[in-house]
N, CA and C atoms as an extended XYZ file, in Angstrom:
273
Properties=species:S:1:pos:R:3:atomname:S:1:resname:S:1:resid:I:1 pbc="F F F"
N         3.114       34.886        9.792 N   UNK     1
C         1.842       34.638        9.137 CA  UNK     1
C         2.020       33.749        7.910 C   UNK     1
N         3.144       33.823        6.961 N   UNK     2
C         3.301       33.111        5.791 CA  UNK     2
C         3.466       31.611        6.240 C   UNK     2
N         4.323       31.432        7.633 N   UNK     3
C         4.736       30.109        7.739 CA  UNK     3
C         3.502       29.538        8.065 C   UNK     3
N         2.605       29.744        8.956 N   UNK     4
C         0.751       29.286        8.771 CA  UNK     4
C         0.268       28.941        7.773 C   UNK     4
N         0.186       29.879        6.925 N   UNK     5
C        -0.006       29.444        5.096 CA  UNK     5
C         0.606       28.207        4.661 C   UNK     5
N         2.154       27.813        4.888 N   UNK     6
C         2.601       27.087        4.568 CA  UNK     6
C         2.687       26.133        4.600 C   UNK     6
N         2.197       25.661        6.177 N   UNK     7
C         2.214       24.770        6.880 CA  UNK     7
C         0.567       24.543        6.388 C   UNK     7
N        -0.063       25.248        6.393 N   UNK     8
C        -1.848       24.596        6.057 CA  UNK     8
C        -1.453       24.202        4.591 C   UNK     8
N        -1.294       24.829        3.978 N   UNK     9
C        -1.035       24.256        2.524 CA  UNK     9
C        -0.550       23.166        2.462 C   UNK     9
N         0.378       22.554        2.957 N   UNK    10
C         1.296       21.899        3.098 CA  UNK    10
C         0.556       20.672        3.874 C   UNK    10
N        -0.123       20.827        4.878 N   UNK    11
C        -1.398       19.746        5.238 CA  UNK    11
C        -2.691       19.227        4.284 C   UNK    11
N        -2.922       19.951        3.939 N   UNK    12
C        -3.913       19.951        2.799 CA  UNK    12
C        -3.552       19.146        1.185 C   UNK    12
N        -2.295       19.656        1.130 N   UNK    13
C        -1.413       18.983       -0.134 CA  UNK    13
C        -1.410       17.371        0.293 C   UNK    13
N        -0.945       17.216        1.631 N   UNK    14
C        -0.453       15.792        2.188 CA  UNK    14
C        -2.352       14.904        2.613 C   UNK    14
N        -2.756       15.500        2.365 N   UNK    15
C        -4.010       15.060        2.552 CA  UNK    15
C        -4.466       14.468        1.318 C   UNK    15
N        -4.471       15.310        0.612 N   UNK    16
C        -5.010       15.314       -0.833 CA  UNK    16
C        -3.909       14.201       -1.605 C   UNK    16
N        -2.837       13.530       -1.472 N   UNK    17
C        -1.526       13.139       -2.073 CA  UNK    17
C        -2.264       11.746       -1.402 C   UNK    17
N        -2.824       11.579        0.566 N   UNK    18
C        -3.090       10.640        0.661 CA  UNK    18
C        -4.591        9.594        0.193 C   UNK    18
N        -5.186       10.935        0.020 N   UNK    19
C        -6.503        9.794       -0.738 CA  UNK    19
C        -6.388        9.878       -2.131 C   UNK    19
N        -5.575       10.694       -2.441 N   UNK    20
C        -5.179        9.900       -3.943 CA  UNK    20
C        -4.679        8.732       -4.312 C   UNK    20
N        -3.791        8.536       -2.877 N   UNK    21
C        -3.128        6.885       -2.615 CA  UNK    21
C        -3.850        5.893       -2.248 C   UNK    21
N        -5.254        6.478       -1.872 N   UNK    22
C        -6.269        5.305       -1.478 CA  UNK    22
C        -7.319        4.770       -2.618 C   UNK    22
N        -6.997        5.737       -2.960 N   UNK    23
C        -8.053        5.858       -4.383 CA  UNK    23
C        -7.356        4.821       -5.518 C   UNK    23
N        -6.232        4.980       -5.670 N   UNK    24
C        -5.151        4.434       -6.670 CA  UNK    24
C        -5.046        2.550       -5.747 C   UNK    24
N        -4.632        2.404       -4.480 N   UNK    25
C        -4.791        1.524       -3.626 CA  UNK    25
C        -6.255        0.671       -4.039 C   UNK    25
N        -6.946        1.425       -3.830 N   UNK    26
C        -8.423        0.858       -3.890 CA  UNK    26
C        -8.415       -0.502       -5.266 C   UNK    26
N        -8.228        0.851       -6.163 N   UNK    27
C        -8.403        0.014       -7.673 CA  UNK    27
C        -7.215       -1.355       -7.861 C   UNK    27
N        -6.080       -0.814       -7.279 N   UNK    28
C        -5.425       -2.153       -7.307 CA  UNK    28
C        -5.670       -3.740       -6.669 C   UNK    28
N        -6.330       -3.285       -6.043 N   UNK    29
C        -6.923       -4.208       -5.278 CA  UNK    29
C        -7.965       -4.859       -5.500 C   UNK    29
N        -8.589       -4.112       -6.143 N   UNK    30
C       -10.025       -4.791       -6.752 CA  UNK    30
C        -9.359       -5.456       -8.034 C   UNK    30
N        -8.330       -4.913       -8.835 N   UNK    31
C        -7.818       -5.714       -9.659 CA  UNK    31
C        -7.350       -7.011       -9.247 C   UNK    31
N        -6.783       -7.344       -8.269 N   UNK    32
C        -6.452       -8.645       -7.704 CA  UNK    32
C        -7.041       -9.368       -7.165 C   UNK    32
N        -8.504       -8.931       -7.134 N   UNK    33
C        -9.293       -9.651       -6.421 CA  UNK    33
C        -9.983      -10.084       -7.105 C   UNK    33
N       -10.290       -9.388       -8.731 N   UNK    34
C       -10.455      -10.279       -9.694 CA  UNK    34
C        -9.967      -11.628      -10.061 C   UNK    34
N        -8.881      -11.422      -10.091 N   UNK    35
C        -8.049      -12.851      -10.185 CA  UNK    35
C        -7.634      -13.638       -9.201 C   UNK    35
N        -7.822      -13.339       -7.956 N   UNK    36
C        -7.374      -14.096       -6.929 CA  UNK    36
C        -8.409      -15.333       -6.973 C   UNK    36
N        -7.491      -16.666       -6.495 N   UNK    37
C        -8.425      -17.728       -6.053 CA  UNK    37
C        -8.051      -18.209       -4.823 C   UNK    37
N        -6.995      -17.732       -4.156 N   UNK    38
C        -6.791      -18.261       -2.913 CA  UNK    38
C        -7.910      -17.343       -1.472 C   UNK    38
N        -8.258      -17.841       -0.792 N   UNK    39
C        -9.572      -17.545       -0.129 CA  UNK    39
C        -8.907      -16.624        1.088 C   UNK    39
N        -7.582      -17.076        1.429 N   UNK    40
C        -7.047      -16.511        2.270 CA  UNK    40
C        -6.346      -15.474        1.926 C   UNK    40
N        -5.894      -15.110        0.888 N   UNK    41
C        -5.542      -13.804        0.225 CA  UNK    41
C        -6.595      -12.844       -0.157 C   UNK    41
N        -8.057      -13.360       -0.555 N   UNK    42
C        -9.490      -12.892       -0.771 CA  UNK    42
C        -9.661      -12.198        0.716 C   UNK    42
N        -9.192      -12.714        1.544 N   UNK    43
C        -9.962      -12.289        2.724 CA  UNK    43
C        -9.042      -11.147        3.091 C   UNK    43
N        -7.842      -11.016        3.642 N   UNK    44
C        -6.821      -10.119        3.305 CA  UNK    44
C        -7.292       -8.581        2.843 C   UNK    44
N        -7.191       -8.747        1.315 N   UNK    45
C        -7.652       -7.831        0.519 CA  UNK    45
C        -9.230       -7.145        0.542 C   UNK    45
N        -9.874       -7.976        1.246 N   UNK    46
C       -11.122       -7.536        1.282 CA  UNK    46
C       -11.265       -6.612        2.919 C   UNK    46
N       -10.287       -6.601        3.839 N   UNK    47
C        -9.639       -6.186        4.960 CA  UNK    47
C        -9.247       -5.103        4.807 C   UNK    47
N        -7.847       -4.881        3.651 N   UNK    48
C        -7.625       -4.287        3.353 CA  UNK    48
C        -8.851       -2.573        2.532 C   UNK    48
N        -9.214       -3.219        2.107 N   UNK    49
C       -10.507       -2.039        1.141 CA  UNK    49
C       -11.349       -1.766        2.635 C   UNK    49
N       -11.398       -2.443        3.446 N   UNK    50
C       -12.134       -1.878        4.494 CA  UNK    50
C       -11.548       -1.020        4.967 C   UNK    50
N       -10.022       -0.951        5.671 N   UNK    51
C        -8.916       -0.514        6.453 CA  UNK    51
C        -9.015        0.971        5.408 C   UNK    51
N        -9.546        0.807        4.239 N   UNK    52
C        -9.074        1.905        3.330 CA  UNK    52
C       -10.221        2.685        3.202 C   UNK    52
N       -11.246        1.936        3.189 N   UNK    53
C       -13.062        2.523        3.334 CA  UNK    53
C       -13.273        3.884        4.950 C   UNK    53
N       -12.348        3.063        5.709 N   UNK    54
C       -12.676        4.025        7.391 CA  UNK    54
C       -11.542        4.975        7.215 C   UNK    54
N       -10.475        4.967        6.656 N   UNK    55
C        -9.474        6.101        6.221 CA  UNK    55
C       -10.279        6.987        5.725 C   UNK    55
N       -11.158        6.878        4.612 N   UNK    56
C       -11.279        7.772        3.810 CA  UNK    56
C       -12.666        8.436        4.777 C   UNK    56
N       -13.311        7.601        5.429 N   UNK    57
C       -14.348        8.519        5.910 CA  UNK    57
C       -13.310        9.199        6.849 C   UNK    57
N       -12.484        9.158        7.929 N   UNK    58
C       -11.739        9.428        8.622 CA  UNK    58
C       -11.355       11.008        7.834 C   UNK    58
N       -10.823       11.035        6.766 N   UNK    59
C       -10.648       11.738        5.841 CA  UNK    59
C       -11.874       13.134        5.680 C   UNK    59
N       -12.594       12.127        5.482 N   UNK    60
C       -13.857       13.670        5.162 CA  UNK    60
C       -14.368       13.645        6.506 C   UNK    60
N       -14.176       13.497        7.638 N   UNK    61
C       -14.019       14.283        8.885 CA  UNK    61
C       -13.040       15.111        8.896 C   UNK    61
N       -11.874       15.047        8.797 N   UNK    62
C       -10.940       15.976        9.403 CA  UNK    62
C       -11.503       17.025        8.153 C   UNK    62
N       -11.458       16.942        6.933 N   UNK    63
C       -11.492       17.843        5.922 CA  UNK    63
C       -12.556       18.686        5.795 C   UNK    63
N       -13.740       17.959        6.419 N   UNK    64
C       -15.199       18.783        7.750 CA  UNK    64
C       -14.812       19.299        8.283 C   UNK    64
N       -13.653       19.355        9.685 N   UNK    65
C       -13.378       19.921       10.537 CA  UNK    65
C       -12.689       20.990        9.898 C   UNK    65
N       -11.286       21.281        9.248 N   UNK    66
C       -10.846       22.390        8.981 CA  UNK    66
C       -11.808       23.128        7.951 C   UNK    66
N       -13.077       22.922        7.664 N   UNK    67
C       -13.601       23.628        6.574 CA  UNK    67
C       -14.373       24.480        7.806 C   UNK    67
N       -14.554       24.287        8.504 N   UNK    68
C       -15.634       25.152       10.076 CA  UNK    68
C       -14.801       25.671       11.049 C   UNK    68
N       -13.247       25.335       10.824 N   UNK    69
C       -12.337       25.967       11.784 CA  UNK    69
C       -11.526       27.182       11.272 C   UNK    69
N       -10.975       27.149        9.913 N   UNK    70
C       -10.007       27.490        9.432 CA  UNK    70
C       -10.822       28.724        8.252 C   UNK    70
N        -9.942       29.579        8.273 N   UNK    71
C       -10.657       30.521        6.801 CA  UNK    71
C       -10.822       29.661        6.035 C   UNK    71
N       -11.939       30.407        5.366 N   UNK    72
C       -12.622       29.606        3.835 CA  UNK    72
C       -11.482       29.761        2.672 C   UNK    72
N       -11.066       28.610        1.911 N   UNK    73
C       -10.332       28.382        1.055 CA  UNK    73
C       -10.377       27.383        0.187 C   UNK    73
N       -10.251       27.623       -0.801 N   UNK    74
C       -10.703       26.543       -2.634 CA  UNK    74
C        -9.625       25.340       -2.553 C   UNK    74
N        -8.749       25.386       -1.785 N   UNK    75
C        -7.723       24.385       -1.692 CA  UNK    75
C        -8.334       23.407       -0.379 C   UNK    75
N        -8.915       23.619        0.696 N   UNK    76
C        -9.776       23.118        1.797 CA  UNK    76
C       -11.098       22.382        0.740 C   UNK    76
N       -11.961       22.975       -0.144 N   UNK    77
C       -13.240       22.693       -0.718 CA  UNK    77
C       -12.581       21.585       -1.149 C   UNK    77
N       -11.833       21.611       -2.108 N   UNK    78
C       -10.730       20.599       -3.154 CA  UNK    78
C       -10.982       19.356       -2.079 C   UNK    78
N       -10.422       19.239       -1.293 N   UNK    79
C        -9.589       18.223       -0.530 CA  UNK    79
C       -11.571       17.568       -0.118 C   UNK    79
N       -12.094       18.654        0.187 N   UNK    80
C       -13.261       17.746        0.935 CA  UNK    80
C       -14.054       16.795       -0.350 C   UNK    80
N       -14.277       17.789       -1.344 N   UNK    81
C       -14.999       16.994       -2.514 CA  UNK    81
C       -13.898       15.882       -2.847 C   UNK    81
N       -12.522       16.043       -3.047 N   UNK    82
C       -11.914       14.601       -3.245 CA  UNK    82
C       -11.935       13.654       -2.250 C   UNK    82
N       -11.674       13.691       -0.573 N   UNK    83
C       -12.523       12.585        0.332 CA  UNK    83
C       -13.961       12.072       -0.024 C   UNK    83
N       -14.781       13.137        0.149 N   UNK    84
C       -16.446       12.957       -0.087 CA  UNK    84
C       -16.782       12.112       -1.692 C   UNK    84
N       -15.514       11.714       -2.989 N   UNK    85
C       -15.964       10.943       -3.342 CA  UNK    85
C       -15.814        9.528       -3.521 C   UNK    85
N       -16.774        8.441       -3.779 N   UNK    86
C       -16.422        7.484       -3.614 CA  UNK    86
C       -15.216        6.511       -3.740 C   UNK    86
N       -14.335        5.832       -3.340 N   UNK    87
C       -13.178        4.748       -3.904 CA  UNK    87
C       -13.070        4.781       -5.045 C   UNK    87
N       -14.196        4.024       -5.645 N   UNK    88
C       -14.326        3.458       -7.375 CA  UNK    88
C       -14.118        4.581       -8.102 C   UNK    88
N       -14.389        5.884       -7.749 N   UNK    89
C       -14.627        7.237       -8.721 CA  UNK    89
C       -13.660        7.322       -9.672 C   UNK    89
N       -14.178        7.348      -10.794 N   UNK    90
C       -12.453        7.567      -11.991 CA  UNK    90
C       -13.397        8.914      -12.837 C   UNK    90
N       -12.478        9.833      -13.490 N   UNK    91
C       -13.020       10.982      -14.422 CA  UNK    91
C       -12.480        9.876      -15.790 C   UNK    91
């Protein structure tokens, strides 16, 4: 029973670690796209934030799904409100 725990935790952690990386991703990118003038690197990067836009909805599906499959848990809520908010979001 603990190794279940562990292993969900342990999904949930790696979830949460990855839209933090998209989130952090996001902003870098918009930083360079500030300054970019080459059109073909513009386009790229603007690919990129898309590739990163369908992750994250991708994201608050699965984090939907284990919230209706799995016992109710504050570490599951966590993960959905951090998918469910936008790229740009900074505290």
């Amino acid at each position: 029973m603990n190794t279940a725990i562990t292993i969900s935790d342990s999904l949930i952690t790696s979830l949460c670690r990855e839209i933090d990386f998209i989130r952090y991703r996001y902003k870098r990118i918009n930083e360079s796209l500030s300054f970019c003038k080459n059109n073909l690197v513009k386009k790229r990067l603007l690919e990129e934030i898309n590739n990163l836009n369908a992750r994250r909805i991708e994201l608050v599906d699965i984090s939907s799904e284990m919230q209706k499959s799995l016992s109710p848990s504050t570490a599951k809520l966590f993960l959905y409100e951090l998918c469910k908010r936008p790229l740009d979001f900074s505290i």
